[in-house]
VOVEX-920826 format. One record per residue: x, y, z of N, C-alpha, C in turn; chain; residue number from 0. Coordinates in Angstrom, 3 decimals, decimal comma, m for minus. Atoms other than C-alpha are relative to their C-alpha. Last residue first. Example, Ala and Ser with C-alpha at 12.3 -4.5 7.8 and 13.67 -1.06 7.14 Angstrom:
<semars>
<semar><n_xx>m0,820</n_xx><n_yy>m1,190</n_yy><n_zz>m0,060</n_zz><ca_xx>13,670</ca_xx><ca_yy>m1,060</ca_yy><ca_zz>7,140</ca_zz><c_xx>m0,770</c_xx><c_yy>1,090</c_yy><c_zz>0,730</c_zz><mol>A</mol><seq>1</seq></semar>
<semar><n_xx>0,890</n_xx><n_yy>m1,190</n_yy><n_zz>0,000</n_zz><ca_xx>12,300</ca_xx><ca_yy>m4,500</ca_yy><ca_zz>7,800</ca_zz><c_xx>0,900</c_xx><c_yy>1,200</c_yy><c_zz>0,000</c_zz><mol>A</mol><seq>0</seq></semar>
</semars>
This chain:
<semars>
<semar><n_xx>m0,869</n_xx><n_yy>0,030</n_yy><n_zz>1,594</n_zz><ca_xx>3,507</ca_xx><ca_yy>176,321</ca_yy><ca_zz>m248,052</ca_zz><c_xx>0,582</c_xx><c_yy>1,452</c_yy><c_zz>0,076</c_zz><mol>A</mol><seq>64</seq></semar>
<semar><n_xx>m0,073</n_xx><n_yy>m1,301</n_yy><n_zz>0,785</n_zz><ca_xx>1,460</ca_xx><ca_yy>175,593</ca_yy><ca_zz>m244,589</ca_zz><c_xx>1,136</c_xx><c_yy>m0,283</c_yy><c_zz>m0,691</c_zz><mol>A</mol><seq>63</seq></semar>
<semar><n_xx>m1,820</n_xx><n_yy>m0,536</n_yy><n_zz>m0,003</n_zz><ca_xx>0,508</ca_xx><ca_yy>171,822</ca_yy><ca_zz>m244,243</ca_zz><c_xx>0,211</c_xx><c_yy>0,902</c_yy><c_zz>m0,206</c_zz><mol>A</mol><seq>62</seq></semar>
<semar><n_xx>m0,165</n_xx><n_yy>m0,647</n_yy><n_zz>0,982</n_zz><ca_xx>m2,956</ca_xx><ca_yy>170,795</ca_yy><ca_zz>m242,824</ca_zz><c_xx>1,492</c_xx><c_yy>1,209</c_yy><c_zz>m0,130</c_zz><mol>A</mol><seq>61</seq></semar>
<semar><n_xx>m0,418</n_xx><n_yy>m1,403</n_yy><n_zz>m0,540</n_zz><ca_xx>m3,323</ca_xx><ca_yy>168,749</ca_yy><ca_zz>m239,752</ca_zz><c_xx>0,493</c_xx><c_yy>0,382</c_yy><c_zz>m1,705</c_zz><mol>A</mol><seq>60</seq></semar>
<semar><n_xx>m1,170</n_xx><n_yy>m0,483</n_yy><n_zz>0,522</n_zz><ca_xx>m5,130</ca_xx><ca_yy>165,488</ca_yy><ca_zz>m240,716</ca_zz><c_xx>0,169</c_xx><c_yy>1,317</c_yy><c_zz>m0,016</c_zz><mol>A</mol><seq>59</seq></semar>
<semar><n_xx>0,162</n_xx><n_yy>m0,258</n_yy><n_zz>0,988</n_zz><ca_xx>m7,978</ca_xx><ca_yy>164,611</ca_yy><ca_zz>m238,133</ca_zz><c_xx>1,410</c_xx><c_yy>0,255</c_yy><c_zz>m0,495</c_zz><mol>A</mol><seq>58</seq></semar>
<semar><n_xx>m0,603</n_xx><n_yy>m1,277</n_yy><n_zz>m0,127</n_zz><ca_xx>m7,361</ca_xx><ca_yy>161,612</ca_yy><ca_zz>m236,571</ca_zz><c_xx>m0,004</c_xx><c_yy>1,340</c_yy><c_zz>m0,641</c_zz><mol>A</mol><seq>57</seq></semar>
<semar><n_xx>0,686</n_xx><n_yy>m0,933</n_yy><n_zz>m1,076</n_zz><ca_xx>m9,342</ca_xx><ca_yy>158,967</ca_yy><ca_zz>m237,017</ca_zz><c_xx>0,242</c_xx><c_yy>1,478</c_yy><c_zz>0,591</c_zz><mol>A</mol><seq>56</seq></semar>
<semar><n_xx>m0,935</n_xx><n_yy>m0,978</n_yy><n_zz>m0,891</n_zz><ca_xx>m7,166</ca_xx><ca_yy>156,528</ca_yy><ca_zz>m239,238</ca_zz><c_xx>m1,809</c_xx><c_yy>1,295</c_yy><c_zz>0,052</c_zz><mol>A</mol><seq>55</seq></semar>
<semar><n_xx>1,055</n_xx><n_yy>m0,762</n_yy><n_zz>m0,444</n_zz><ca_xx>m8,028</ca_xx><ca_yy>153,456</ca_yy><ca_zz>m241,203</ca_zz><c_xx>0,766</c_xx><c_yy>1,389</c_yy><c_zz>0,919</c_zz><mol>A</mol><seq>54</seq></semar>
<semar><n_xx>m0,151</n_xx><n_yy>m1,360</n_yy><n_zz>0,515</n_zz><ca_xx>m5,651</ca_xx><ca_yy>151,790</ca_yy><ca_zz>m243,420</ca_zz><c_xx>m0,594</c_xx><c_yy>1,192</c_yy><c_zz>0,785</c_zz><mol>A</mol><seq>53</seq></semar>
<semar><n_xx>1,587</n_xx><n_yy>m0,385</n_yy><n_zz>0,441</n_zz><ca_xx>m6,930</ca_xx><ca_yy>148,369</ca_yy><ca_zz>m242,268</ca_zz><c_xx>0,514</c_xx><c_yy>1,471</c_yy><c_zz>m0,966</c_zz><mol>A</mol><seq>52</seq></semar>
<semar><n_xx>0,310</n_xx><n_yy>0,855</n_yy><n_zz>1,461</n_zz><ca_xx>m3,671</ca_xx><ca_yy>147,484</ca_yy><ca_zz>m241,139</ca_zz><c_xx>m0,980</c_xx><c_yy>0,250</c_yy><c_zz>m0,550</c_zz><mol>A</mol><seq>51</seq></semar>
<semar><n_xx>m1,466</n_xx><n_yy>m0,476</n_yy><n_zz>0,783</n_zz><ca_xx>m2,955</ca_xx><ca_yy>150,725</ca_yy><ca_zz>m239,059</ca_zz><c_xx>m0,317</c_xx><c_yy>m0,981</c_yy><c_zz>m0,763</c_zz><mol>A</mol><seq>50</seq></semar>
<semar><n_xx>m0,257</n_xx><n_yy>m1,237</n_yy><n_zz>0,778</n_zz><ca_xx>m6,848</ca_xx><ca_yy>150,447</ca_yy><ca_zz>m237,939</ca_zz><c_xx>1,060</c_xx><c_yy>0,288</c_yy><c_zz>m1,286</c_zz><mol>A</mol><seq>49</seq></semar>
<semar><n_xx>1,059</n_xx><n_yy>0,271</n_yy><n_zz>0,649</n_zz><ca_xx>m6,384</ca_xx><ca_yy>147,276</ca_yy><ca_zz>m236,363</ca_zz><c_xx>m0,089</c_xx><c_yy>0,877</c_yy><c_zz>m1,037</c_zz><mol>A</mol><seq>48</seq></semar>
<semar><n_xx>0,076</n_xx><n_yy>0,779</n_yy><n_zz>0,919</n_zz><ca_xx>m3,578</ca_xx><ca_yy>147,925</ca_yy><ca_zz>m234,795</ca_zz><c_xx>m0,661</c_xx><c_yy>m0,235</c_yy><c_zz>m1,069</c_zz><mol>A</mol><seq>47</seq></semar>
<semar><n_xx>0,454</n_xx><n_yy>1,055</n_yy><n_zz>0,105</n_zz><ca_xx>m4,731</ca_xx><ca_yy>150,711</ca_yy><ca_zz>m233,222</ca_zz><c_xx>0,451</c_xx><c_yy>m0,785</c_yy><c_zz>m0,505</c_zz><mol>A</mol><seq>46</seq></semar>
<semar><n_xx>m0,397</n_xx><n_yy>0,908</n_yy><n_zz>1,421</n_zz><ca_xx>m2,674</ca_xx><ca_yy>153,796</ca_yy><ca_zz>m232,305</ca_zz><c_xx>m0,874</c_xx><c_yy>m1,570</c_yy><c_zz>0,255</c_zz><mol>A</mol><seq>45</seq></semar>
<semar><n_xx>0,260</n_xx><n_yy>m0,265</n_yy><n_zz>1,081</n_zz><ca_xx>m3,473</ca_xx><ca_yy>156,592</ca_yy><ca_zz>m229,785</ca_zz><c_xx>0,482</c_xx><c_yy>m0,299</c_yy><c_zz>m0,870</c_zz><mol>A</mol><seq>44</seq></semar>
<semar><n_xx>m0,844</n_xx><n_yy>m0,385</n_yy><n_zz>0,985</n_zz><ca_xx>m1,196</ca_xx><ca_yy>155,667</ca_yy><ca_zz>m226,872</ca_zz><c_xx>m0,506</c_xx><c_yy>0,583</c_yy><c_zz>m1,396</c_zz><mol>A</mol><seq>43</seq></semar>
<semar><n_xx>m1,003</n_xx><n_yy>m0,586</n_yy><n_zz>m0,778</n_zz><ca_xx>m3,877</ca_xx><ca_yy>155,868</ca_yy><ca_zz>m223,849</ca_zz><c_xx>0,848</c_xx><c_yy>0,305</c_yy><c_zz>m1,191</c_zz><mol>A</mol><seq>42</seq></semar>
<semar><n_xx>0,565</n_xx><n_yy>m1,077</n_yy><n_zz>0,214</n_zz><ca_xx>m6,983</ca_xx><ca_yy>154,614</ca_yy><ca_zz>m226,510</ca_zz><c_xx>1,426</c_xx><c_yy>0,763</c_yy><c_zz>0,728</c_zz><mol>A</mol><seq>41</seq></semar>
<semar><n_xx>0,478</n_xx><n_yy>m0,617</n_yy><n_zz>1,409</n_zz><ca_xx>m5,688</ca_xx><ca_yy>152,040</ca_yy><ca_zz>m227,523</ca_zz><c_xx>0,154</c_xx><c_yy>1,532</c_yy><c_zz>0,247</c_zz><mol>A</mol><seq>40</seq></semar>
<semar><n_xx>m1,782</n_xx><n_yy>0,010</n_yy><n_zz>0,931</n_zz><ca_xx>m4,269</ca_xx><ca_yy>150,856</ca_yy><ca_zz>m223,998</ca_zz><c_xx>m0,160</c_xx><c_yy>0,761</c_yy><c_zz>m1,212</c_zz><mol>A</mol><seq>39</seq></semar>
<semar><n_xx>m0,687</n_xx><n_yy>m1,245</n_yy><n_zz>m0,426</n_zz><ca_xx>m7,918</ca_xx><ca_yy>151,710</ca_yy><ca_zz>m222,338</ca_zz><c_xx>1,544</c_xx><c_yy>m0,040</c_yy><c_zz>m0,695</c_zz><mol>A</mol><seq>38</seq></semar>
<semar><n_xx>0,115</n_xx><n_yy>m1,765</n_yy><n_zz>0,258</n_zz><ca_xx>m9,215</ca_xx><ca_yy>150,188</ca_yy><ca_zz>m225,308</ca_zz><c_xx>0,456</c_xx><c_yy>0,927</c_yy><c_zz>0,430</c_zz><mol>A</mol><seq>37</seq></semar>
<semar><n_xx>m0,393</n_xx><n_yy>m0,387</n_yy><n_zz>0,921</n_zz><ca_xx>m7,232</ca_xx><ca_yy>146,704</ca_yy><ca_zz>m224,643</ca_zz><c_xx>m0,634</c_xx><c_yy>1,532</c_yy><c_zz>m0,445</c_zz><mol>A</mol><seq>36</seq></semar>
<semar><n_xx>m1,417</n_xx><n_yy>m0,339</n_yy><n_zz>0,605</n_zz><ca_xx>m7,615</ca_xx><ca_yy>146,641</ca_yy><ca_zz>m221,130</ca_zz><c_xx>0,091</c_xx><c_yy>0,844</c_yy><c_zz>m1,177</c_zz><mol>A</mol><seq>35</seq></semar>
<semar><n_xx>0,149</n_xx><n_yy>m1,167</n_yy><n_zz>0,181</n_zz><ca_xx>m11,461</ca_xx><ca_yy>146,256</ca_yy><ca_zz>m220,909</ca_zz><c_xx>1,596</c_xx><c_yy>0,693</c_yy><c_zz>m0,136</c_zz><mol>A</mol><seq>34</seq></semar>
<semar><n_xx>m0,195</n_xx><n_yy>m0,207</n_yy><n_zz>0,959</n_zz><ca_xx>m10,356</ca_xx><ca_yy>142,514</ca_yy><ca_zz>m221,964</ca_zz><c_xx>m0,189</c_xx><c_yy>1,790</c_yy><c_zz>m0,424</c_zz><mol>A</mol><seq>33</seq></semar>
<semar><n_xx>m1,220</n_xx><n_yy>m0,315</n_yy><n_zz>0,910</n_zz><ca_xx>m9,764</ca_xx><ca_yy>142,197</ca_yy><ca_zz>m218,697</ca_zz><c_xx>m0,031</c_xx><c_yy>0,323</c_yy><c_zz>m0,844</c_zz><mol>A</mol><seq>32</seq></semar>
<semar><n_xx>m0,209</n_xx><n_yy>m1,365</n_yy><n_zz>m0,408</n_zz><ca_xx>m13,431</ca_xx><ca_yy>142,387</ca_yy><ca_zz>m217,493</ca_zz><c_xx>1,217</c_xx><c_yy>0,197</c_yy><c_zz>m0,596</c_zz><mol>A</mol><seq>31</seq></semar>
<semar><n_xx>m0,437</n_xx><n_yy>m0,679</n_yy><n_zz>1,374</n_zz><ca_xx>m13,433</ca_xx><ca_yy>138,857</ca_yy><ca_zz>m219,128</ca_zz><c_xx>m0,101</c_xx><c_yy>1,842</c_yy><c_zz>0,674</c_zz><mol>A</mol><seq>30</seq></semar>
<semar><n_xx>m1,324</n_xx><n_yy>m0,085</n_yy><n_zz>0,731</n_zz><ca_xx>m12,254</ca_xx><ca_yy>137,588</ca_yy><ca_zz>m215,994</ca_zz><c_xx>0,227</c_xx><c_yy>0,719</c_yy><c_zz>m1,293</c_zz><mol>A</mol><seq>29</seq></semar>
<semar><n_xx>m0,823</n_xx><n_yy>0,547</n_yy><n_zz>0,409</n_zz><ca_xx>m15,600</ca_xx><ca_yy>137,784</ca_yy><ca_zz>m213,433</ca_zz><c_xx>1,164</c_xx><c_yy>0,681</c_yy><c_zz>m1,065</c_zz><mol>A</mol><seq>28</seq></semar>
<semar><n_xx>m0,768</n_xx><n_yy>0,720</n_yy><n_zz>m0,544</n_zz><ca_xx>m16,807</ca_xx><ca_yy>138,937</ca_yy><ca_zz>m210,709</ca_zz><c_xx>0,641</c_xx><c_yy>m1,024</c_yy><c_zz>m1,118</c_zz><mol>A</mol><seq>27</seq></semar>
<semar><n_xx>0,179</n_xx><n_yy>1,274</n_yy><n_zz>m0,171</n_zz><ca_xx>m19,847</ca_xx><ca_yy>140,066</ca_yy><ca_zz>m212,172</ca_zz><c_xx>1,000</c_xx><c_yy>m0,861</c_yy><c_zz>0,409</c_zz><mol>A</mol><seq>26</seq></semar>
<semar><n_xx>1,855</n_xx><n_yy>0,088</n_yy><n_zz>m0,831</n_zz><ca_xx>m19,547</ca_xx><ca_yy>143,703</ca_yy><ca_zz>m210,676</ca_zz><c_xx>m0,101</c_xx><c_yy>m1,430</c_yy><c_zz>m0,407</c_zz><mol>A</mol><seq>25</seq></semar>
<semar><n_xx>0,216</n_xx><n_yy>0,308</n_yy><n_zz>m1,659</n_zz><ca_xx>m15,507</ca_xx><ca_yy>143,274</ca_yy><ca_zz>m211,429</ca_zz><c_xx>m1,285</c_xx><c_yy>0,077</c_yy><c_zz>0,842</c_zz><mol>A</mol><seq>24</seq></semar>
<semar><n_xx>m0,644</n_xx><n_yy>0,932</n_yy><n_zz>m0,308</n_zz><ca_xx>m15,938</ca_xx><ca_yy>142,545</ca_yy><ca_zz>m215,025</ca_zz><c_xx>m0,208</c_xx><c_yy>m0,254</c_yy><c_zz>1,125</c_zz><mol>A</mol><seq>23</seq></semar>
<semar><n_xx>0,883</n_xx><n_yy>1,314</n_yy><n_zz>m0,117</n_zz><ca_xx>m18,576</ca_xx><ca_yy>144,560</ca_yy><ca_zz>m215,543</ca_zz><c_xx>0,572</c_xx><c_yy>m1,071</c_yy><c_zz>0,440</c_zz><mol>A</mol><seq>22</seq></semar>
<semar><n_xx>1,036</n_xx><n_yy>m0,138</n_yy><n_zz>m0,924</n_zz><ca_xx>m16,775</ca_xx><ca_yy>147,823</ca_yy><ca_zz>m214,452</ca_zz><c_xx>m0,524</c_xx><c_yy>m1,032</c_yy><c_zz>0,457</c_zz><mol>A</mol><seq>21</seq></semar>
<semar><n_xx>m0,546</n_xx><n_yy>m0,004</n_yy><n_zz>m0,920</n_zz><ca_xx>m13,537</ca_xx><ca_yy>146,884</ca_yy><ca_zz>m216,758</ca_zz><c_xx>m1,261</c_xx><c_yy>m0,188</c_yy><c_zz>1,308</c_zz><mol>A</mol><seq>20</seq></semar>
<semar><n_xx>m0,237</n_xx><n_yy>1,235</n_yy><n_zz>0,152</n_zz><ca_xx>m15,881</ca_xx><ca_yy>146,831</ca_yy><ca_zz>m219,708</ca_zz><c_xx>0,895</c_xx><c_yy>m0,631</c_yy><c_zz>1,421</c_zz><mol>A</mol><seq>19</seq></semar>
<semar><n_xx>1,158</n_xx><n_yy>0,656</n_yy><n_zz>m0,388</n_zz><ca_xx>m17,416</ca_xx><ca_yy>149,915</ca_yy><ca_zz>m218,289</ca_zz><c_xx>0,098</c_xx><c_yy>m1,590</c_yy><c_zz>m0,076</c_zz><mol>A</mol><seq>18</seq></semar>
<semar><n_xx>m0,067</n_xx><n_yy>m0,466</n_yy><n_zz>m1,533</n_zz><ca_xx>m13,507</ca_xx><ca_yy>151,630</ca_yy><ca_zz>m218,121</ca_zz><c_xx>m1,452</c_xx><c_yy>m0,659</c_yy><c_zz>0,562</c_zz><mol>A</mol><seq>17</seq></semar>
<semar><n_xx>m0,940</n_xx><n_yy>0,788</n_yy><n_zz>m0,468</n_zz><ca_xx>m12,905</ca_xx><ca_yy>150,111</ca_yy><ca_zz>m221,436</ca_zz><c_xx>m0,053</c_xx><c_yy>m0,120</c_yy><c_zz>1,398</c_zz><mol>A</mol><seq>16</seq></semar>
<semar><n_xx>0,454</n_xx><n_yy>1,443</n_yy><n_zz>0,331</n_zz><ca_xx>m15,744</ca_xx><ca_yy>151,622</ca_yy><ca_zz>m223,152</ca_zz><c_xx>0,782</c_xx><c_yy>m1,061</c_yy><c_zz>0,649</c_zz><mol>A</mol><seq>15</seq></semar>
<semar><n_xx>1,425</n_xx><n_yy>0,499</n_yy><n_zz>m0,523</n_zz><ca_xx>m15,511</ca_xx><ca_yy>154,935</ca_yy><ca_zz>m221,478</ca_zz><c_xx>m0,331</c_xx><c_yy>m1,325</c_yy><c_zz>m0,203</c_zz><mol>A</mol><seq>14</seq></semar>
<semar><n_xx>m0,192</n_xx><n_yy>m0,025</n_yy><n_zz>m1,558</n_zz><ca_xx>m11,816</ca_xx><ca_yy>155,063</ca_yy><ca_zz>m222,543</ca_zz><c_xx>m1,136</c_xx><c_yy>m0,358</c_yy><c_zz>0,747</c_zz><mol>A</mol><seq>13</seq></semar>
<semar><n_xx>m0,804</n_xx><n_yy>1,173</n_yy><n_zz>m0,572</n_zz><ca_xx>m12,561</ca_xx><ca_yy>153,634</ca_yy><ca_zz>m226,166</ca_zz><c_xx>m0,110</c_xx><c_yy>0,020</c_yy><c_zz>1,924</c_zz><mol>A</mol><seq>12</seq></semar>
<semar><n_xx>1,304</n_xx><n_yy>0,941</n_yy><n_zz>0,011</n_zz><ca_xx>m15,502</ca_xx><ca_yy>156,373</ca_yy><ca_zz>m226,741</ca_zz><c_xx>1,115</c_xx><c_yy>m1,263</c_yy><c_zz>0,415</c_zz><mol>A</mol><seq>11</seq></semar>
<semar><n_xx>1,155</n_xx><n_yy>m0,248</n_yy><n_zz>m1,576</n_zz><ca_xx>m12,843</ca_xx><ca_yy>159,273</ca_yy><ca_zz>m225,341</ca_zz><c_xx>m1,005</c_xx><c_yy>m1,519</c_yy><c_zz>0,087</c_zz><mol>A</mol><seq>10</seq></semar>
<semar><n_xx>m0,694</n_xx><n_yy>0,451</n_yy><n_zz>m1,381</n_zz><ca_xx>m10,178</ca_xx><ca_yy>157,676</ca_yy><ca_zz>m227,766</ca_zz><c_xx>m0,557</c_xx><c_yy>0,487</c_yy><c_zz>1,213</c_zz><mol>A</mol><seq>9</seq></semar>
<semar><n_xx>m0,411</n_xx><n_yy>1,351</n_yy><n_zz>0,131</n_zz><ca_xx>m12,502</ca_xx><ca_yy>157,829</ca_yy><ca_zz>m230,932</ca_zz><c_xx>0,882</c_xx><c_yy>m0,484</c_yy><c_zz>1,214</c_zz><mol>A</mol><seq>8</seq></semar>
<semar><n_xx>1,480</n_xx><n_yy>0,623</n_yy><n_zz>m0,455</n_zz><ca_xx>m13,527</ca_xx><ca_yy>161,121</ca_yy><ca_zz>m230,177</ca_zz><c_xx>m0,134</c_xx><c_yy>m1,285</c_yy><c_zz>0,477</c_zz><mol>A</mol><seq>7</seq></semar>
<semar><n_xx>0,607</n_xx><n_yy>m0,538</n_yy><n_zz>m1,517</n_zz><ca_xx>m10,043</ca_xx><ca_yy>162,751</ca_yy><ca_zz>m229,872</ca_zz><c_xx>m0,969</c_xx><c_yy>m0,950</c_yy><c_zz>m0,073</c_zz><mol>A</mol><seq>6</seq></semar>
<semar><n_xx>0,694</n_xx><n_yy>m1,655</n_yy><n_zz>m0,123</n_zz><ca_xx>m8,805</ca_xx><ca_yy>160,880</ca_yy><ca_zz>m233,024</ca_zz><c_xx>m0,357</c_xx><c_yy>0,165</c_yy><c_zz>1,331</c_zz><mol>A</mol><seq>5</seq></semar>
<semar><n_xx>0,787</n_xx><n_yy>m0,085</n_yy><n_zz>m0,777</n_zz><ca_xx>m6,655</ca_xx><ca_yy>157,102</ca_yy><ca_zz>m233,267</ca_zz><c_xx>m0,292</c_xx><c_yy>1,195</c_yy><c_zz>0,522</c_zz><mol>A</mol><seq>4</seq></semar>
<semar><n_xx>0,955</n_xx><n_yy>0,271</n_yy><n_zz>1,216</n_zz><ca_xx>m4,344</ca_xx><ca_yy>156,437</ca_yy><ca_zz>m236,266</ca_zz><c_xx>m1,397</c_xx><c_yy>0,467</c_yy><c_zz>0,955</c_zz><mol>A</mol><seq>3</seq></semar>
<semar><n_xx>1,210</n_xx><n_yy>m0,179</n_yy><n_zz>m0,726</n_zz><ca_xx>m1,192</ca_xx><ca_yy>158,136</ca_yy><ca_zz>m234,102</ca_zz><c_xx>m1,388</c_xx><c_yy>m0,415</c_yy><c_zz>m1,204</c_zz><mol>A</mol><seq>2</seq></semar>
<semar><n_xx>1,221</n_xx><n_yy>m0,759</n_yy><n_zz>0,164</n_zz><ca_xx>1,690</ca_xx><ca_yy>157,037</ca_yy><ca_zz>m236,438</ca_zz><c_xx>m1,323</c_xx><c_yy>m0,310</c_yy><c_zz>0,697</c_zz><mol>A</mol><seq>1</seq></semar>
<semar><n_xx>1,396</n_xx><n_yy>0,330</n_yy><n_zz>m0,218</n_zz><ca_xx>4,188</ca_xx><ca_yy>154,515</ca_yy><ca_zz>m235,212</ca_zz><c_xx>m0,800</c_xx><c_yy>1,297</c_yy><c_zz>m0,003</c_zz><mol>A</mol><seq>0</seq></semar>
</semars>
């Protein structure tokens, strides 16, 4: 499993997961859970989404010869 997920891209998940989380428990309710899935994303740096998609965030480290 290749990392598809960049620094930036896993700071804006964490914040997004951690407010989605926020709302949950200020409105008392369930979908707050779903702030899960970014913080997970973002913790291992790999999306699903992404990996099928082709997508990737990361920058590519350049090979010495």
């Amino acid at each position: 499993m290749n990392k598809n997920v960049g620094a930036l891209d896993r700071a804006v998940r964490l914040i997004l997961g951690l407010v989605i989380i926020g709302l949950g428990v200020l409105y008392q309710s369930w979908w707050g859970v779903i702030g899960v899935v970014p913080l997970l994303t973002a913790g291992i740096g790999w999306c699903p989404p992404y990996a099928l998609l082709g997508i990737s965030t990361c920058k590519v480290k350049e090979s010495q010869s």
